[in-house]
C-alpha positions as CSV (number, residue, x, y, z in Angstrom):
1,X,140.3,122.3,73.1
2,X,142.8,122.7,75.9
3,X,142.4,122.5,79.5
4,X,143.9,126.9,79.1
5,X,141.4,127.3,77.4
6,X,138.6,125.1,78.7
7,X,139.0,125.0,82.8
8,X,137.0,124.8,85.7
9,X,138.7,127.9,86.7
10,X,137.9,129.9,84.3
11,X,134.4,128.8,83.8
12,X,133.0,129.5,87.1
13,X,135.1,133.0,87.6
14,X,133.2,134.0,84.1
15,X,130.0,132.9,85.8
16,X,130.8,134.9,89.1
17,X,130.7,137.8,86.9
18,X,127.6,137.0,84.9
19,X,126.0,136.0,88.4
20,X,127.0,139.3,89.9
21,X,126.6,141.8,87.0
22,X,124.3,140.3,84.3
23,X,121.9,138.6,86.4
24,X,119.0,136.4,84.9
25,X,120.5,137.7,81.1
26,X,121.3,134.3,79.6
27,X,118.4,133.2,77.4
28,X,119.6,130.0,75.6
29,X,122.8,128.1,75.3
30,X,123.3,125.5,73.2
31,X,126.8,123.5,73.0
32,X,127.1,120.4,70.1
33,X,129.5,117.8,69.6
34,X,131.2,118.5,73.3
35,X,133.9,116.4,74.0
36,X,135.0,114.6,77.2
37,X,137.0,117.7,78.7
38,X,134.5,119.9,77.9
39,X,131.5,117.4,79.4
40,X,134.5,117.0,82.9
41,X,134.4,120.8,82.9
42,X,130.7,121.6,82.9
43,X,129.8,118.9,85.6
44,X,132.8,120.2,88.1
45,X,131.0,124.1,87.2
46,X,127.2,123.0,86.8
47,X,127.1,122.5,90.6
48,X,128.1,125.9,91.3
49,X,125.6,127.2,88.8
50,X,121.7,128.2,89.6
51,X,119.2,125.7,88.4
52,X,117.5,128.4,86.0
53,X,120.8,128.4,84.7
54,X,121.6,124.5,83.9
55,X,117.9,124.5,82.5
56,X,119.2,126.9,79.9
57,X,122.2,124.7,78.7
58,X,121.7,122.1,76.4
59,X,124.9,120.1,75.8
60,X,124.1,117.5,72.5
61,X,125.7,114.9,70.4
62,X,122.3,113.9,68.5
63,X,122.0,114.7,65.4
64,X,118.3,114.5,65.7
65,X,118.3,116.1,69.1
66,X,120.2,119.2,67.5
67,X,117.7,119.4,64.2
68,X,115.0,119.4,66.7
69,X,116.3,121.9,69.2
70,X,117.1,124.3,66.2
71,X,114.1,124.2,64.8
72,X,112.3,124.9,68.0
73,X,114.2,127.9,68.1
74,X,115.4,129.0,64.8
75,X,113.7,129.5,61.5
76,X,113.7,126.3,59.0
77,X,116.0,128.9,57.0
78,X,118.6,129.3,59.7
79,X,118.1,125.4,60.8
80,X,119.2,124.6,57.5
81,X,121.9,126.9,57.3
82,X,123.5,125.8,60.6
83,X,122.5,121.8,60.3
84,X,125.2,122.6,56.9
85,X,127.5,124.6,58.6
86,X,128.0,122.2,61.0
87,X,128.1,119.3,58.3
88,X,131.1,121.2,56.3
89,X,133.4,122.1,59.1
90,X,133.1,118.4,61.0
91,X,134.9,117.2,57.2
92,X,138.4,116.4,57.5
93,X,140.4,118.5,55.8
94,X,138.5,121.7,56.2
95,X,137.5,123.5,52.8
96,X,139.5,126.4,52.3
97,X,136.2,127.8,52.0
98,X,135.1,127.1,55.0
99,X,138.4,128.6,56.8
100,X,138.2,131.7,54.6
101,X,134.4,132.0,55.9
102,X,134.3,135.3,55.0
103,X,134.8,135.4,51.2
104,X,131.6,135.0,49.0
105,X,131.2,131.8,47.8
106,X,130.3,130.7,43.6
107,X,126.6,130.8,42.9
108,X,124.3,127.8,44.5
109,X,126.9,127.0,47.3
110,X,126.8,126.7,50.5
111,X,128.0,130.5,52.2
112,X,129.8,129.9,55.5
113,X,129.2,133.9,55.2
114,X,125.6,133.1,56.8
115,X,121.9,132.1,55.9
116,X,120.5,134.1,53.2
117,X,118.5,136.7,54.7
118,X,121.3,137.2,57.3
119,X,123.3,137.9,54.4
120,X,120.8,140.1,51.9
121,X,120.5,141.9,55.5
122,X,124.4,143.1,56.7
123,X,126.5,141.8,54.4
124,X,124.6,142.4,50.5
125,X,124.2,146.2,51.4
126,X,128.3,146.4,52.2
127,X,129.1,145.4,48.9
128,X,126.8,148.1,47.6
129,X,128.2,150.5,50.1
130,X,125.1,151.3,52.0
131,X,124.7,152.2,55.2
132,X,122.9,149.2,57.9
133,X,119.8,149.9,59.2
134,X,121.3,149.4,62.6
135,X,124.6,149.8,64.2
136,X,125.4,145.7,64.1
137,X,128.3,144.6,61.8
138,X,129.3,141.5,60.6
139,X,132.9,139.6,61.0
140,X,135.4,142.5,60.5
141,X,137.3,139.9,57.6
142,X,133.2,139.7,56.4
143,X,132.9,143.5,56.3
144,X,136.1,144.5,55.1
145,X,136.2,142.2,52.2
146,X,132.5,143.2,51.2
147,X,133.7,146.6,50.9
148,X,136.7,145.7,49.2
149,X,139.4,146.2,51.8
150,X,140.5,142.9,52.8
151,X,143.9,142.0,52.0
152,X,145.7,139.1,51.4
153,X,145.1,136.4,54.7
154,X,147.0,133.2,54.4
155,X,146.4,131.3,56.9
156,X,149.5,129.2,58.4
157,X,149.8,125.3,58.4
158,X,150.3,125.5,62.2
159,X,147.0,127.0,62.4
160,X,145.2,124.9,60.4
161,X,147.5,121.8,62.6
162,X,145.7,123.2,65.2
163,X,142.7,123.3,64.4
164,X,142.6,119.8,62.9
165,X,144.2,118.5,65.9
166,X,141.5,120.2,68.2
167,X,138.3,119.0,66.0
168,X,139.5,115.6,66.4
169,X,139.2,115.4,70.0
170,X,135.7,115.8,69.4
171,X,136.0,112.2,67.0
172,X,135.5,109.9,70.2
173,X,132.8,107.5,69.1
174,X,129.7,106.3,71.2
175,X,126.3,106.1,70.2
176,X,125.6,110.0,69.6
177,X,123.5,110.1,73.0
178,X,123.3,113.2,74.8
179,X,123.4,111.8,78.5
180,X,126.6,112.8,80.3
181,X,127.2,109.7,81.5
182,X,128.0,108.3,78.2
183,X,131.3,109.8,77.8
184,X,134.2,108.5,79.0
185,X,136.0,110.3,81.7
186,X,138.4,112.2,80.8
187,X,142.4,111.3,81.8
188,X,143.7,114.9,81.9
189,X,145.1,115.7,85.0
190,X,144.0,119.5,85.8
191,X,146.3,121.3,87.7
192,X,145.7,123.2,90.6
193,X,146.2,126.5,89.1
194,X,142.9,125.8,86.8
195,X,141.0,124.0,89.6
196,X,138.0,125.7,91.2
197,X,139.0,127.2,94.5
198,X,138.6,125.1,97.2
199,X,136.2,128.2,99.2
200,X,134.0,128.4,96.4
201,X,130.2,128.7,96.9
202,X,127.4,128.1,94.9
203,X,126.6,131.6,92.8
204,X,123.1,133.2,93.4
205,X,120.9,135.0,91.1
């Protein structure tokens, strides 16, 4: 995770719109495994923020504290699914069949594709070349390879660099808690270009 990608900036301009446009439209959020940037990001933008907002976020480290969250939310079907998901793509190296999420996996194993009944639902009746029930589609790479038309994707060593180098900023020890205050602060200077304006005030709802 960079600071381009991950700024204060950024954050609070996407919550300006939200704020103004979609108001009171965010049911849930749920962020795991946040690093130090990301946990110096949301507590420069959390200020700005409603508190009918915050109370929607739940930023967690716990493995327990996720299980339990997901299953207060989720199906035991999809808590499963995701506990797995999450399980496989923390492993260093990545499968390659966890990168290439989209192809179906042997018999028995764990399909990065999605949960079963997500996938008898969208992506079984593809492969069969029948029409969805509703006008929601999978992945395109998921779609076009269950209907046969995915080509060739290689995916490029400084890709999967990059990736490898980003999942291991999330590797920074500690106890698993989920209090802010438990991680470190982070050294990254931000410049001015991603910091919050200096004029901003706190976004209503």
């Amino acid at each position: 995770m960079t600071i381009q990608a991950c700024n204060p900036k950024l954050g609070y301009g996407v919550s300006q719109v939200l704020s103004n446009y979609y108001p009171e439209r965010l049911g849930l959020v749920i962020c795991i495994n946040h690093n130090r940037m990301f946990a110096g990001v949301w507590k420069a933008i959390k200020v700005f923020l409603h508190p009918n907002t915050v109370s929607k976020m739940h930023l967690l480290r716990s493995k327990k504290k996720i299980r339990d969250l997901f299953q207060k939310h989720f199906s035991d079907e999809l808590t499963e699914w995701l506990v797995e998901e999450i399980r496989l793509n923390k492993q260093r190296p990545v499968a390659m069949s966890q990168r290439k999420f989209w192809t179906k996996p042997p018999a028995g194993a764990h399909d990065p594709r999605g949960c079963p009944s997500y996938v008898e639902d969208y992506i079984e009746p593809l492969e069969m070349n029948v029409k969805l029930r509703n006008s929601y589609q999978p992945h395109p790479n998921i779609r076009d390879d269950a209907k046969g038309l995915l080509g060739n994707v290689t995916i490029s060593e400084d890709a999967a660099e990059e990736s490898e180098n980003a999942a291991a900023t999330i590797q920074i020890g500690g106890n698993g808690s989920d209090d802010e205050g438990d991680l470190p602060e982070s050294d990254t200077e931000i410049d001015e270009e991603f910091q919050i304006p200096k004029d901003a005030k706190p976004l209503q709802m």
